[in-house]
C-alpha positions as CSV (number, residue, x, y, z in Angstrom):
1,X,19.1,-5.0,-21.3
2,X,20.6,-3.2,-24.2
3,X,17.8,-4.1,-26.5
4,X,14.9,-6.5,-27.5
5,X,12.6,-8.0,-29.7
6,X,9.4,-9.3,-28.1
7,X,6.6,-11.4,-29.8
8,X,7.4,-9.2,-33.1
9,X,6.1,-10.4,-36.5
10,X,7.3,-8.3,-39.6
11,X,4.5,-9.0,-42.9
12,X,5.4,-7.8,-46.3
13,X,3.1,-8.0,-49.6
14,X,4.5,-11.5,-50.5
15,X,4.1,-12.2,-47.0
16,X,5.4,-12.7,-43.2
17,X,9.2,-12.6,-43.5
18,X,9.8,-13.1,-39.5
19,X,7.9,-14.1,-36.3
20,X,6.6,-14.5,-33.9
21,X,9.9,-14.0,-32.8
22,X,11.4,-12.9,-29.4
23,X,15.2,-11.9,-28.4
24,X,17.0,-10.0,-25.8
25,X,20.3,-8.3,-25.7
26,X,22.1,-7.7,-22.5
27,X,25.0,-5.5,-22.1
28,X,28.0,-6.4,-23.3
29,X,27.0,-9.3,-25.0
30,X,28.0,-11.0,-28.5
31,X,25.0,-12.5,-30.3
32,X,24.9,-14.4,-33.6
33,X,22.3,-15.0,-35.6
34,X,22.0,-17.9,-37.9
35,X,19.7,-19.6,-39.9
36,X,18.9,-20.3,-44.1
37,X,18.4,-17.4,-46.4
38,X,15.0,-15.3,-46.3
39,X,14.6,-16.6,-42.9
40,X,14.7,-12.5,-41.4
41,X,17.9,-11.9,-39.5
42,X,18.2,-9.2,-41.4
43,X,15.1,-7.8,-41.0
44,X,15.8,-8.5,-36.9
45,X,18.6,-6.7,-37.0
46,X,16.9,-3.7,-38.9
47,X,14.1,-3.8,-36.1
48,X,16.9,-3.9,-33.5
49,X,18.2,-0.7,-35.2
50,X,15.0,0.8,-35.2
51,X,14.9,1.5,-39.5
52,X,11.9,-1.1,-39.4
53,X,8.5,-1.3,-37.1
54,X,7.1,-4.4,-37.0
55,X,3.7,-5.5,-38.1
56,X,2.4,-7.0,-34.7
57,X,5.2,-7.2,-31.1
58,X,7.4,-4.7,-29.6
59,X,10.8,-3.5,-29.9
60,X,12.4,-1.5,-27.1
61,X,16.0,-0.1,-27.2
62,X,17.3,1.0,-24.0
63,X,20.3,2.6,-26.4
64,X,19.3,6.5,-27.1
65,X,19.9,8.5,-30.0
66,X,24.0,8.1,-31.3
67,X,24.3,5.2,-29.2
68,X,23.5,1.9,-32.1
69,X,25.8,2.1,-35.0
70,X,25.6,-0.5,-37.6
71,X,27.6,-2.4,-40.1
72,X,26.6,-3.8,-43.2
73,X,27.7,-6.3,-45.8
74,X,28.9,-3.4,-48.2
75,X,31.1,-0.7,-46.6
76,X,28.6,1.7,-48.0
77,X,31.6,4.5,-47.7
78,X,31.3,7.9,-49.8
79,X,33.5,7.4,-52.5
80,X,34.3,11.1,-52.8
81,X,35.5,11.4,-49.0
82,X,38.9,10.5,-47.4
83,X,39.0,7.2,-45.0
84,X,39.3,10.1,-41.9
85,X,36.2,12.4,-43.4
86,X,34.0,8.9,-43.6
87,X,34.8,8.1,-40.2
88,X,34.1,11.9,-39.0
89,X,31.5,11.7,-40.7
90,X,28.7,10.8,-38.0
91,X,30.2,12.9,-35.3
92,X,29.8,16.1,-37.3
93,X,26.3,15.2,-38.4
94,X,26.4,15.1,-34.4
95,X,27.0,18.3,-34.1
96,X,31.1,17.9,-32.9
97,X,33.9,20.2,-33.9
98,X,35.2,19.3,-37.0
99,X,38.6,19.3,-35.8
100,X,37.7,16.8,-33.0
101,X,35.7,14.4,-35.0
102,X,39.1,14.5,-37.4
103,X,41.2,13.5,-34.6
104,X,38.4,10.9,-32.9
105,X,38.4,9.7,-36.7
106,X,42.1,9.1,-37.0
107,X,42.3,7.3,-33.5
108,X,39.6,5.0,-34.7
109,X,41.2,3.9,-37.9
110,X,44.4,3.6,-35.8
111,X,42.6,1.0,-33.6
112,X,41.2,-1.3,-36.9
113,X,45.0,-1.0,-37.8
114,X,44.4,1.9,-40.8
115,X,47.0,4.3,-39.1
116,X,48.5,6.3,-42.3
117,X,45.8,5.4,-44.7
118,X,43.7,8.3,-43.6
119,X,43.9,10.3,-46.6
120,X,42.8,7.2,-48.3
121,X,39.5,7.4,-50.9
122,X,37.5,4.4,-50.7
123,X,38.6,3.4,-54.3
124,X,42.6,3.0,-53.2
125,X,41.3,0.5,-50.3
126,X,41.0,-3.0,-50.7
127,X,37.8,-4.9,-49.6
128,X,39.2,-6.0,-46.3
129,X,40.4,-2.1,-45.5
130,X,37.3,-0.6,-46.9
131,X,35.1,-2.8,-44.2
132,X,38.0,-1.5,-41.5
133,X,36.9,2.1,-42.2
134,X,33.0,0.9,-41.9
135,X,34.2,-0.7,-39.0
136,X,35.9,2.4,-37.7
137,X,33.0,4.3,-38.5
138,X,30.6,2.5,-36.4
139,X,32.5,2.6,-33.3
140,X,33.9,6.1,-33.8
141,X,30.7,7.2,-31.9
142,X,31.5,4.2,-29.0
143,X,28.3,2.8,-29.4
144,X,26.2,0.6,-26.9
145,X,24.8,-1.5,-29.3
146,X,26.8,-2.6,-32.5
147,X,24.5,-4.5,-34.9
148,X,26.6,-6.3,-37.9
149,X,24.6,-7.2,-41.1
150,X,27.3,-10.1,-43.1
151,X,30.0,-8.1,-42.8
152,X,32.4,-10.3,-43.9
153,X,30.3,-12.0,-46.6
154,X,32.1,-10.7,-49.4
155,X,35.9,-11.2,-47.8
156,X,38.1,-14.1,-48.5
157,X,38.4,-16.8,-45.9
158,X,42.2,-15.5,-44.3
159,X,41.0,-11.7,-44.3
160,X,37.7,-12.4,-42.9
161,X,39.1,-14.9,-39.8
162,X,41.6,-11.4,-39.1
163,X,38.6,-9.1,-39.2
164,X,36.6,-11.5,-36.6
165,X,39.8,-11.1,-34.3
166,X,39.9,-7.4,-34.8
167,X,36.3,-7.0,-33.8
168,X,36.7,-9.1,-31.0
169,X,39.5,-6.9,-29.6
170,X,37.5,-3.6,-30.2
171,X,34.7,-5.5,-28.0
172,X,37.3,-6.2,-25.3
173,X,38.1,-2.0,-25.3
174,X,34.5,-1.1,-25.0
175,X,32.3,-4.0,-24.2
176,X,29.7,-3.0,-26.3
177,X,26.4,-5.3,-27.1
178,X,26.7,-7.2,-30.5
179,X,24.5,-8.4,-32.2
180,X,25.7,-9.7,-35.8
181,X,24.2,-11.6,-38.7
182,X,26.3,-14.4,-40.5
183,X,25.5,-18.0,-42.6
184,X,28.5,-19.4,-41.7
185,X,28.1,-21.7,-38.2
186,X,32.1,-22.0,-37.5
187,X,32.2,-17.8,-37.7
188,X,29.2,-17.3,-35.3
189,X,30.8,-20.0,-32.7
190,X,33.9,-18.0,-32.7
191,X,32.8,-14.9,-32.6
192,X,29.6,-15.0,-30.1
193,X,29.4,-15.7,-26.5
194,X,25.5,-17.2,-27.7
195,X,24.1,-18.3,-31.1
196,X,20.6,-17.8,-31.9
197,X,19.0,-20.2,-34.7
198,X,16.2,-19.3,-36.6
199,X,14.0,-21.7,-38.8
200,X,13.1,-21.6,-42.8
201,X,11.1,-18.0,-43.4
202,X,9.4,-17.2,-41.3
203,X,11.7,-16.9,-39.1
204,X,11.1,-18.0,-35.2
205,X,13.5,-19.6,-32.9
206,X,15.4,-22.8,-33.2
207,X,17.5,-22.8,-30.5
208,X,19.5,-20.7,-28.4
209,X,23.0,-21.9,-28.0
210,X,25.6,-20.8,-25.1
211,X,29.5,-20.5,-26.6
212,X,31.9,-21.5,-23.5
213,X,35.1,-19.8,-23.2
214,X,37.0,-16.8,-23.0
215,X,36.5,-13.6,-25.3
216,X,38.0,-12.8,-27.2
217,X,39.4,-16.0,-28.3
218,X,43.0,-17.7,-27.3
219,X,44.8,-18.7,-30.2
220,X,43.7,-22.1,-31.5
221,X,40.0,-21.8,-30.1
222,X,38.8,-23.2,-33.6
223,X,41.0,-26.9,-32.6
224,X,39.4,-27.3,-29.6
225,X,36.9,-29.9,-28.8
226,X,34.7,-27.7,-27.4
227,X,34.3,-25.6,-30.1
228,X,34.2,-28.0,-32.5
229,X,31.0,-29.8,-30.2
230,X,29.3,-26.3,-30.1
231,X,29.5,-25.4,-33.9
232,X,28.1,-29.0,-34.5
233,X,25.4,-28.7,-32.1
234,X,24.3,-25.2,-33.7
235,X,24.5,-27.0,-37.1
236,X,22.1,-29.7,-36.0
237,X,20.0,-27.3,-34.6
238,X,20.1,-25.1,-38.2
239,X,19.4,-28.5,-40.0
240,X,16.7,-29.6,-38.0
241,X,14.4,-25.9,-38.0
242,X,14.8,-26.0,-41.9
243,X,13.3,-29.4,-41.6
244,X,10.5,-28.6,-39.1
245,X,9.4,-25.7,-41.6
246,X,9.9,-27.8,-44.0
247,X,6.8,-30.2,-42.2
248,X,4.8,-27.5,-41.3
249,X,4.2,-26.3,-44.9
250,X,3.7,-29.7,-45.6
């Protein structure tokens, strides 16, 4: 176990955004989350990244210090730094040589295909290379735990099916745990080995759906009929925890 959530329930002043909700993470494993907006994947993931406590439950994260890097829907890269000093950045905050964390930098932007845009500021980047650099970022400091927050939300539908490929292949190098966040059911099917729904706000489980096949993905995974079976079973399953809420407040 990488990390989990157990029985947590997160309240804010307009009150309870998640739980009870429960989830473990093994090692090497890709999760999805799904489920409507305001439901609190996000907030799951923030608990799972430990910049939120929750109000009642436990979270416990076998991953130490360094070892959980996360991406969100922005790149959130400092516009006044080079692609190579972002991606440094978190080692020398680490305390490595600054001449180490450059070259450890450069080899990660060569691996999310950024080999030669080093000197690059985030303004000269499009949105699909700026999210290569957050990508590069996070996995700079080869994480066990990488938690992914939308991070293709804003990306056009070509550039964001390329970016699910490219994190796919940077799992196969490392095998880290993933956990990622996403509202789009064909996306989380490809991308995870299991889908987690969650109901309407508060958020607690729906269902818990295994993804069959080899990762990363063989060209054409998204004709087969198995895939197709699994995103439409996850889809009932999202349509039918928004209507059980929907009862429930009823």
């Amino acid at each position: 176990m990488v990390a989990e959530l157990q029985n947590v329930e997160v309240d804010y002043d307009r009150g309870r955004a998640l739980g009870p909700f429960s989830l473990a993470i093994g090692a090497g494993e890709t999760v999805a989350l799904v489920g409507p907006s305001g439901c609190g994947k996000s907030t799951a993931l923030r608990l799972l990244a430990g910049l939120e406590q929750p109000t009642r439950g436990r979270v416990a994260r076998a991953a130490g210090r360094g070892e959980t890097a996360v991406v969100f829907q922005a790149p959130t890269l400092a516009p006044w730094l080079s692609a190579r000093a972002n991606v440094a950045l978190p080692l020398e905050l680490a305390g490595v040589a600054k001449a180490e964390a450059a070259a450890r930098a450069d080899a990660a932007l060569a691996r999310v295909g950024l080999a030669g845009a080093e000197a690059a500021r985030p303004v000269q980047l499009s949105g699909g290379m700026a999210m290569r650099v957050s990508l590069a970022r996070a996995l700079v400091t080869e994480p066990k735990l990488l938690l992914l927050d939308e991070p293709f939300a804003a990306l056009d539908e070509i550039t964001r099916r390329t970016l699910a490929d490219d994190v796919l292949a940077l799992w196969a190098a490392t095998k880290p745990a993933i956990v990622f966040v996403t509202h789009n059911v064909e996306e989380a099917v490809y991308m995870a080995s299991r889908v987690v729904v969650l109901s309407k706000g508060p958020g607690r489980t729906a269902a818990d759906v295994a993804v069959d096949g080899p990762m990363p993905r063989p060209a054409h995974f998204r004709t087969e009929a198995s895939f197709r079976q699994t995103a439409e079973q996850v889809s009932a399953a999202l349509a039918e925890g928004v209507g059980s809420a929907r009862s429930e407040v009823g």
